[in-house]
C-alpha distance (Angstrom), angle and dihedral (degrees) to the residues before:
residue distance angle dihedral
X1 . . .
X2 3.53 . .
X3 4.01 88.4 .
X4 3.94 88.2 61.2
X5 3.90 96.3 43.6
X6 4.04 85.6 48.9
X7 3.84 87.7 56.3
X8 4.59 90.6 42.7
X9 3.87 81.1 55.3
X10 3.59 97.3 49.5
X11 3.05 93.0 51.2
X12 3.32 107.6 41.8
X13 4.31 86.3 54.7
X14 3.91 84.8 54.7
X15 3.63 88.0 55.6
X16 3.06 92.7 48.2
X17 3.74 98.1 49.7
X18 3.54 85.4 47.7
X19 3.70 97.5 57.4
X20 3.91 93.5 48.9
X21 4.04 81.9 55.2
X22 3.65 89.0 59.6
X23 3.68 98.9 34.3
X24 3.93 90.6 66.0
X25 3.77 90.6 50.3
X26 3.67 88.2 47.4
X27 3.73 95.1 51.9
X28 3.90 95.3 52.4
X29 4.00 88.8 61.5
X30 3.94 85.1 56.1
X31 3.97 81.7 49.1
X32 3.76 88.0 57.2
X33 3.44 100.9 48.5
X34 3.36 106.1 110.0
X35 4.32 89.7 46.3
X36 4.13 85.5 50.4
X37 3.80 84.7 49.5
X38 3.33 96.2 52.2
X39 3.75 97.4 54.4
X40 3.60 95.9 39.1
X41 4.18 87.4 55.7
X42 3.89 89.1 50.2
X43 3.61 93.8 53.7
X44 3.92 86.3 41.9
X45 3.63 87.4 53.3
X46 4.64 96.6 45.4
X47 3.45 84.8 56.6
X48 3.75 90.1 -169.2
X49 3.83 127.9 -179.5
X50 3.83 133.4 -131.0
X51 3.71 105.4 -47.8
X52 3.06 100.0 -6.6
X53 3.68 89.8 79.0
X54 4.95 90.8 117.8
X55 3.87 89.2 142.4
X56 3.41 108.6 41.1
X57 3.85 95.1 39.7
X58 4.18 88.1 45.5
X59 4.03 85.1 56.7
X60 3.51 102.5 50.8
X61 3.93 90.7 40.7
X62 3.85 87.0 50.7
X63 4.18 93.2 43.9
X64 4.02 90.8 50.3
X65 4.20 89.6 42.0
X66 3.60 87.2 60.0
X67 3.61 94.3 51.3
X68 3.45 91.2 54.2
X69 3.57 112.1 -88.9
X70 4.00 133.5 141.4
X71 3.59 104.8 -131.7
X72 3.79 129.9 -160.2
X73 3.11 110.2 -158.7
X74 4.06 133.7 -175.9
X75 4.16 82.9 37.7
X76 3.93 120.5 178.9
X77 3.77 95.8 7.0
X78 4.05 91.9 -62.0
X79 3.85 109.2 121.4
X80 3.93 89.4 -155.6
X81 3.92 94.1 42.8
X82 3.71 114.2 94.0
X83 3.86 144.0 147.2
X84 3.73 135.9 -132.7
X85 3.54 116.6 -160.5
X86 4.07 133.8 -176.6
X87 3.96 131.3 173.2
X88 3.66 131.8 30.6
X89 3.66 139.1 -117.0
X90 4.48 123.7 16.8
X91 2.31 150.9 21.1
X92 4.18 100.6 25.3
X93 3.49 108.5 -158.6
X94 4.17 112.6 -165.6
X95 4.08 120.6 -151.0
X96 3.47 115.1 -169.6
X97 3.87 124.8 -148.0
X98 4.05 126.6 -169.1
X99 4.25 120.9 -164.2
X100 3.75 98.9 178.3
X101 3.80 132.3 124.4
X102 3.65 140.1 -160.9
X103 4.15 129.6 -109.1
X104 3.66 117.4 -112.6
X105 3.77 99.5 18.3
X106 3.86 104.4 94.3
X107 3.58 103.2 150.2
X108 4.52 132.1 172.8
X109 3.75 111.2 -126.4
X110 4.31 86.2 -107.0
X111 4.12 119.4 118.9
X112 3.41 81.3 -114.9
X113 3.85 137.8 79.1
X114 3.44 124.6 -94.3
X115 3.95 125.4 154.2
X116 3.04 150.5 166.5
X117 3.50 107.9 -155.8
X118 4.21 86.0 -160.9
X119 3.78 91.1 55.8
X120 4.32 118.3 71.9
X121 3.96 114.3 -140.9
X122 3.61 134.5 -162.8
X123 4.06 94.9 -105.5
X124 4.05 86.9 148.0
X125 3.88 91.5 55.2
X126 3.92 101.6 -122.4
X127 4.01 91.5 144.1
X128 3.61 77.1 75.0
X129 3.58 109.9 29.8
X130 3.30 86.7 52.8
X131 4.11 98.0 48.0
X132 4.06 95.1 37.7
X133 4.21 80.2 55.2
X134 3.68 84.2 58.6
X135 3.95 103.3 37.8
X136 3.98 83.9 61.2
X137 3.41 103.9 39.6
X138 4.00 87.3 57.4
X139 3.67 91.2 47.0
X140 4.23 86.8 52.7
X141 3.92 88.2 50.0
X142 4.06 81.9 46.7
X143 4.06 94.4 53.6
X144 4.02 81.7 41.0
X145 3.27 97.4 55.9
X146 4.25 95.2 32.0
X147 4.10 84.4 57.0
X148 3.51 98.9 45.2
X149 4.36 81.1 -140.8
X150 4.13 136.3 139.7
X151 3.75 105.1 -83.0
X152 3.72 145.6 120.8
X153 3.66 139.5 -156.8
X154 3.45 122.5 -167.3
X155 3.95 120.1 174.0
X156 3.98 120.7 -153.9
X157 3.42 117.8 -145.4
X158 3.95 106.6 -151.3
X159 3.46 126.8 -165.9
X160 3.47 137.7 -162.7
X161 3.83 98.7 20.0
X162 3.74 89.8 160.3
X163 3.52 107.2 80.7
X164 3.79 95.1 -38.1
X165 3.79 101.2 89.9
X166 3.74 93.4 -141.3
X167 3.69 99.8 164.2
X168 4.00 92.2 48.0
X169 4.31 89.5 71.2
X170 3.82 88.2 35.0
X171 3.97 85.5 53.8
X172 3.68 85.4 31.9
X173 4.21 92.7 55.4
X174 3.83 80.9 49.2
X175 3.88 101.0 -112.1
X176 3.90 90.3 152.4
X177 3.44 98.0 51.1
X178 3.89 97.1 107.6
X179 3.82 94.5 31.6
X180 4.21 115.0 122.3
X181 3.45 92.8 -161.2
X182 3.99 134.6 -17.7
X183 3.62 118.1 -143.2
X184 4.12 117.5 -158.7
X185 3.75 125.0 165.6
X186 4.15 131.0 -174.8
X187 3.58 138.9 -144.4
X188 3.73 124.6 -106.0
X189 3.69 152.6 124.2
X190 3.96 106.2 -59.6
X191 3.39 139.7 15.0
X192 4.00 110.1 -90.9
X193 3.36 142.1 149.5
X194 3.66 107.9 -179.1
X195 4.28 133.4 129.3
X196 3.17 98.2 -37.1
X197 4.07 113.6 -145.8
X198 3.81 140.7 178.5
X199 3.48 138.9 -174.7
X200 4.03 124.2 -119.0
X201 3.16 115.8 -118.9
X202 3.64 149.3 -156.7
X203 3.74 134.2 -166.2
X204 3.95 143.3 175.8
X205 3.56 145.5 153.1
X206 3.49 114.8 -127.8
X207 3.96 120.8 -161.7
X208 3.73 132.3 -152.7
X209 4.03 118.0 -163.6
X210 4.04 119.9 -174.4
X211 3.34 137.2 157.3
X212 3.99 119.8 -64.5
X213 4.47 110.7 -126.3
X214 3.74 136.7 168.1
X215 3.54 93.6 -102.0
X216 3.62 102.3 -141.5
X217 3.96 95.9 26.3
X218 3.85 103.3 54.1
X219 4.03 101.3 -3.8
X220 3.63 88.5 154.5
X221 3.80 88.9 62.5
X222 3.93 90.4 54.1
X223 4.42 128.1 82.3
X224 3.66 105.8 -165.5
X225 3.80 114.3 -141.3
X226 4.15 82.3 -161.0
X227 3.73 85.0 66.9
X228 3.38 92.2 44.1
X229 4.29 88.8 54.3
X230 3.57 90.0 38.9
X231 4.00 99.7 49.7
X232 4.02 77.2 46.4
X233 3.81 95.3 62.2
X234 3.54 100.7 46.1
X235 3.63 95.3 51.1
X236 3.19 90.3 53.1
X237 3.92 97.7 48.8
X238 3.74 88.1 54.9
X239 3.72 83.6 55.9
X240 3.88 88.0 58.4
X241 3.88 88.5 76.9
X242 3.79 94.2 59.9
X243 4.09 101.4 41.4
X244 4.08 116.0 99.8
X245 3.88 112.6 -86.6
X246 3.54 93.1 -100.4
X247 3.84 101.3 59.4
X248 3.67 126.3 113.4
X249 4.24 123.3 -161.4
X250 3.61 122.4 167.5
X251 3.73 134.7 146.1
X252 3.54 142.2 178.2
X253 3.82 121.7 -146.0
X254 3.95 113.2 -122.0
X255 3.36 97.2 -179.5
X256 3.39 125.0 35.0
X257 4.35 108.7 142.2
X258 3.96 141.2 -67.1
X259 3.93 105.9 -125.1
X260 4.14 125.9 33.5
X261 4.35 79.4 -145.4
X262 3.98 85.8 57.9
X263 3.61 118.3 83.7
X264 4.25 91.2 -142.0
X265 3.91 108.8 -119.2
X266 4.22 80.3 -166.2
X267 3.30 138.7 57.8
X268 3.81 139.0 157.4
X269 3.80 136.9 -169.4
X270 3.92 121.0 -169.7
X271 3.85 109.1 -142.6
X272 3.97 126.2 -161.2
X273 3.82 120.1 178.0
X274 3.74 128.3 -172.4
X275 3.80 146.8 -173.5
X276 3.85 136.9 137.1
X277 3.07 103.6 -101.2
X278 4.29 115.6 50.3
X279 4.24 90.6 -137.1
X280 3.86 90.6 70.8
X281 3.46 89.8 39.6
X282 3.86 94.3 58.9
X283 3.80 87.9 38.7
X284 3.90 93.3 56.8
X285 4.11 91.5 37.6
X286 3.31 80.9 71.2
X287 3.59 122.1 47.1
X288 4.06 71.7 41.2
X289 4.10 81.7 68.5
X290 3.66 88.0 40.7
X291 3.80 90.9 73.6
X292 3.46 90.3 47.4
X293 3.51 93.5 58.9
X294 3.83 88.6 47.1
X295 3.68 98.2 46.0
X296 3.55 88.8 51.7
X297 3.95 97.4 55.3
X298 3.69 86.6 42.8
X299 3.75 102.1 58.8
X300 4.22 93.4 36.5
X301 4.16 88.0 -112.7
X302 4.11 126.9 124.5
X303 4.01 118.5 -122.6
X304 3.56 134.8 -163.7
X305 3.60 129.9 162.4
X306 4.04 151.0 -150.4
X307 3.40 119.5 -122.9
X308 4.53 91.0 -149.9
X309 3.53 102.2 170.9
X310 4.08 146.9 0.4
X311 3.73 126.7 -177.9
X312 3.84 136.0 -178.7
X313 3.59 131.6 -122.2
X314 4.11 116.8 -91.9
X315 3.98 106.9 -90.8
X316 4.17 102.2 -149.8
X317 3.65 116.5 -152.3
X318 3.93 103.2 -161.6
X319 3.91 93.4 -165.1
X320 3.64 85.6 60.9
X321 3.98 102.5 35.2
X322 4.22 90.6 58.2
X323 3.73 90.6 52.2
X324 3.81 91.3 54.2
X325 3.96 99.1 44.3
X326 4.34 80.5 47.5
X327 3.71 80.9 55.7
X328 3.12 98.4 47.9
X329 3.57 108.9 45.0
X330 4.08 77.9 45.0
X331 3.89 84.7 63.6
X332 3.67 97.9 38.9
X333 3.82 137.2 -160.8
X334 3.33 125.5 -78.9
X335 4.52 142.7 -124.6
X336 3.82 126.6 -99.9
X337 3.90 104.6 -125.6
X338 3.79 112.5 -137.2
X339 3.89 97.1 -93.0
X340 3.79 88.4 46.1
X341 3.78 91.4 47.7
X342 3.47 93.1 48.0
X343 4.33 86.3 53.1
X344 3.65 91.9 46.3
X345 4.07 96.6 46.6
X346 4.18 81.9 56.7
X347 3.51 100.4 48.4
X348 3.81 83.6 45.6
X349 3.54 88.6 57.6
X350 3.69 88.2 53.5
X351 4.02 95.1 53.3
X352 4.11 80.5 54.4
X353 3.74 83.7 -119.0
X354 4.04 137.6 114.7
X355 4.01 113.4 -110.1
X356 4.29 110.6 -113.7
X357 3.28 108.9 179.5
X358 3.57 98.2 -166.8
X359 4.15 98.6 121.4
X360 3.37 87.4 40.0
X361 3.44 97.9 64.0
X362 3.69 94.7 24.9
X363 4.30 138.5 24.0
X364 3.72 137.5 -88.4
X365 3.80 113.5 -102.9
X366 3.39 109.2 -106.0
X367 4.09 113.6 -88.3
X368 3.78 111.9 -165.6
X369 3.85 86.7 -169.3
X370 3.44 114.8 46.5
X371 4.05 131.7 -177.6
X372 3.93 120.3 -112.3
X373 3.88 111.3 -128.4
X374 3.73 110.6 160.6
X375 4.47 133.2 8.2
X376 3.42 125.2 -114.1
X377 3.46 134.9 -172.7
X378 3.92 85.9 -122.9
X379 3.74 78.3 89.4
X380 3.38 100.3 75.6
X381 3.97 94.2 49.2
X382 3.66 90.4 43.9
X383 4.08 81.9 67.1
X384 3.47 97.2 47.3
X385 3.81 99.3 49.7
X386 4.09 136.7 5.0
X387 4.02 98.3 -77.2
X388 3.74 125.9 -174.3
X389 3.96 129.7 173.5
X390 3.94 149.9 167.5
X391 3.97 153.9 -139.0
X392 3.61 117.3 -121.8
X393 3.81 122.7 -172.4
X394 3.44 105.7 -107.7
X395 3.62 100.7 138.0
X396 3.74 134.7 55.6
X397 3.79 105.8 -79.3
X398 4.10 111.8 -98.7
X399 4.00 84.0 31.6
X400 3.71 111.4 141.5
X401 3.81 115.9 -143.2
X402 3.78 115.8 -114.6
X403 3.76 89.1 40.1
X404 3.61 135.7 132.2
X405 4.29 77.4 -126.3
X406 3.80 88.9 59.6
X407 3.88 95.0 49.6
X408 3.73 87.5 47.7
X409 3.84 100.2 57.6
X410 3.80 92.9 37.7
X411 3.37 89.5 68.9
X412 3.60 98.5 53.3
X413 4.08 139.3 64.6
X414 3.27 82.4 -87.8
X415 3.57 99.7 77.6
X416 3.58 96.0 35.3
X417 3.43 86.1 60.8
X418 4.12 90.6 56.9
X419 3.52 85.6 45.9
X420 3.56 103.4 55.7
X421 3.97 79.7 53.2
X422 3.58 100.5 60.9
X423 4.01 92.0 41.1
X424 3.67 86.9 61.4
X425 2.94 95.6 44.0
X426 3.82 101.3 53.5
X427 3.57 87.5 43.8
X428 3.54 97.4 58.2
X429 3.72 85.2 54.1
X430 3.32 103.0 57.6
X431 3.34 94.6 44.7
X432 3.51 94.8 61.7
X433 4.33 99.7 43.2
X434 3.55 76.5 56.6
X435 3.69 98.8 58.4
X436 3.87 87.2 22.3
X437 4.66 104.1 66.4
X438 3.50 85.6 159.4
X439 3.86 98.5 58.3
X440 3.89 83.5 48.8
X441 3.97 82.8 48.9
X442 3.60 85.3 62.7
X443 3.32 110.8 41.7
X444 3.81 87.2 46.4
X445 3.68 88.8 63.2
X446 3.80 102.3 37.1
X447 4.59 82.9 51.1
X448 3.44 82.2 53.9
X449 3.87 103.0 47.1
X450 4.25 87.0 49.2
X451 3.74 89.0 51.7
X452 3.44 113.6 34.1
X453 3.55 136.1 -109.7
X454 4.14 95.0 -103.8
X455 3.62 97.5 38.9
X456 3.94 111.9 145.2
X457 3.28 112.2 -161.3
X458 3.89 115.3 -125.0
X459 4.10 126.2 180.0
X460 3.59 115.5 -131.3
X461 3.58 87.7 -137.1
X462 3.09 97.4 58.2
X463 4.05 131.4 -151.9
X464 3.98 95.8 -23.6
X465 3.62 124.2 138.8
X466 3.97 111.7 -116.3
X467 4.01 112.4 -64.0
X468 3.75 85.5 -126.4
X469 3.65 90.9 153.5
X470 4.16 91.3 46.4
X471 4.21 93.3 116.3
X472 3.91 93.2 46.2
């Protein structure tokens, strides 16, 4: 007896040990807040679409350079895509790090909305993703460095995660290849680390070119590509009634003529289909390019399209995904202070909801299960190497991403409070896979259990150059 209680208290003291090694690590990313804040705020405030992202990609290159890291910038043919690496030798443990924002959705950091619908905003919270990514990679390289131990950190800088598929050609040019495990995490409106899960996805622009008419005077003489786009749509909305429950198809036309006196000789129609599992996806992608075909024989107009994006489903590693909802409940949430209160009750008021506060200042049970809401090109990385993430609540709870809400909060302390969260949080991770092989061990083995042995990894979208022209 007293042989095993000799071994509980050794261990117990090299815990503890451990945890004061991690604690001081910890503590200097609180003693960087206000740098990470800064960075984070002038990415909020570029606002800069998918590849088009030179500013806020040159400022987190420049804040990791100074911290020591070789960076590679200009990676897999993506002049925004880059990757900052620090250490040598195992295990490699990958961080990835987004900057992008959305068109339409420019939005003042006020509880109330004002846009400009010319302007983009960050209303999916990548000014922070992407700067949280970088607060814990540096710590990493810190506890590296501190240790004097085998490790390396490398941080991916991902553009165009919106639509783009930037991490399917960085995953594609094989940038993960050598990564142990890559840790990723999102903003959102609690605190939660649960299954996380994502829907494949499959996009493309399709384009419909007839023959330009006065369209009262010779209308005969005239094939609208608009009726070619619009006999497009409903086909494929009387499709909707015979897809698999758990499809999604919508669309928004981008194109669709200058002049109602004009018979349009162009049209285009932007295309995005979803399901769990990447299979269906492919399946309904193309009876989707079926009534393109059709539409475009039935109206007397030519079609072609552009495959712009194509992601996989979410691959969820449990071993991982309970050691990063320990770690985060380890971490913890965090309290509104009265001014931020006072911001979050308003935009509450704006959701028609009342403010609760309780994953705010606390964490999400743990869901083994999960429910798949959105894609992300995450996807494809998560089948290339074990991949585990989280949700950190940097938005007014209720707040719907890729909302003039979102934007709002992102620009405030109240999502640099969130994203302090998640940076700890990741960096508490990686320290410990790299002090931990045998966790690695097993999430290697569970990863490849999910997806099988011979698995070749194939990207939906294909052999296309990057769609760095996809938000023009």
């Amino acid at each position: 007896m007293n042989f095993f209680l000799n071994i509980l208290l050794i261990l117990i003291c090299f815990l503890g040990v451990a945890q004061k090694k991690y604690d001081h690590i910890l503590n200097s990313i609180d003693s960087n807040q206000s740098q990470y804040e800064k960075v984070a705020q002038e990415i909020w405030t570029y606002a800069e679409m998918g590849y088009q992202e030179e500013k806020s990609s040159t400022l987190l290159q420049k804040t990791l350079a100074e911290q020591g890291f070789l960076v590679k910038s200009g990676v897999a043919e993506i002049p925004t895509a880059f990757v900052a690496t620090y250490g040598s030798g195992g295990p490699v443990i990958g961080i990835l790090g987004e900057f992008d924002a959305l068109p339409g959705l420019s939005q003042q950091a006020v509880p109330y909305k004002i846009s400009n619908n010319a302007k983009a905003g960050h209303a999916c919270g990548h000014h922070l993703f992407g700067t949280a990514s970088a607060a814990a990679a540096i710590a990493i390289k810190n506890y590296i460095k501190k240790e004097k131990i085998s490790g390396t950190v490398k941080y991916y800088g991902c553009p165009a995660e919106e639509g783009g598929s930037g991490k399917v050609y960085m995953t594609r040019a094989g940038l993960f290849d050598d990564v142990d495990v890559a840790l990723h995490w999102h903003a959102g409106n609690a605190n939660s680390a649960s299954a996380g899960k994502a829907l494949a996805n499959k996009t493309a622009k399709f384009r419909f070119y007839g023959v330009s008419a006065h369209a009262s005077g010779s209308p005969e003489k005239g094939r609208s590509a608009l009726d070619g786009v619009e006999a497009m749509n409903n086909m494929v909305n009387m499709l909707r009634e015979h897809t698999t429950e758990s499809t999604r198809i919508h669309y928004v036309i981008t194109r669709g003529g200058n002049a109602p006196n004009v018979v349009p000789d162009f049209a285009e129609v932007y295309y995005y289909a979803r399901h769990p599992m990447r299979d269906e996806v492919i399946n309904v992608f193309d009876r989707i390019v079926d009534a393109a075909k059709g539409a475009a024989i039935g109206t007397g107009t030519n079609m072609d399209y552009e495959i712009i994006s194509g992601v996989h489903e979410l691959l969820h590693i449990e071993t991982l995904q309970k050691r990063v909802h320990k770690n985060l409940e380890k971490v913890g949430g965090y309290f509104y202070t009265d001014k931020e209160k006072d911001f979050a009750e308003k935009i509450s008021k704006t959701l028609g909801i009342d403010l609760d506060t309780k994953y705010v200042e606390g964490v999400v049970p743990y869901d083994p299960v999960g429910k798949a809401g959105g894609s992300t090109d995450v996807g494809d990385v998560s089948f290339t190497v074990p991949t585990v993430g989280l949700n950190t609540a940097t938005w007014v709870p209720g707040t719907s991403a890729h909302s003039w809400q979102a934007v709002a909060a992102g620009g405030t302390s109240i999502g640099i409070k969130g994203m302090m969260v998640a940076a700890k949080t990741l960096a508490l991770t990686g320290m410990q896979l790299i002090d931990e092989p045998k966790t690695i061990e097993a999430a290697k083995k569970e990863f490849l259990e999910k997806r099988g042995v011979d698995f070749i990894y194939t990207p939906m979208l294909g052999d296309r150059k990057p769609a760095l022209n996809y938000r023009n």
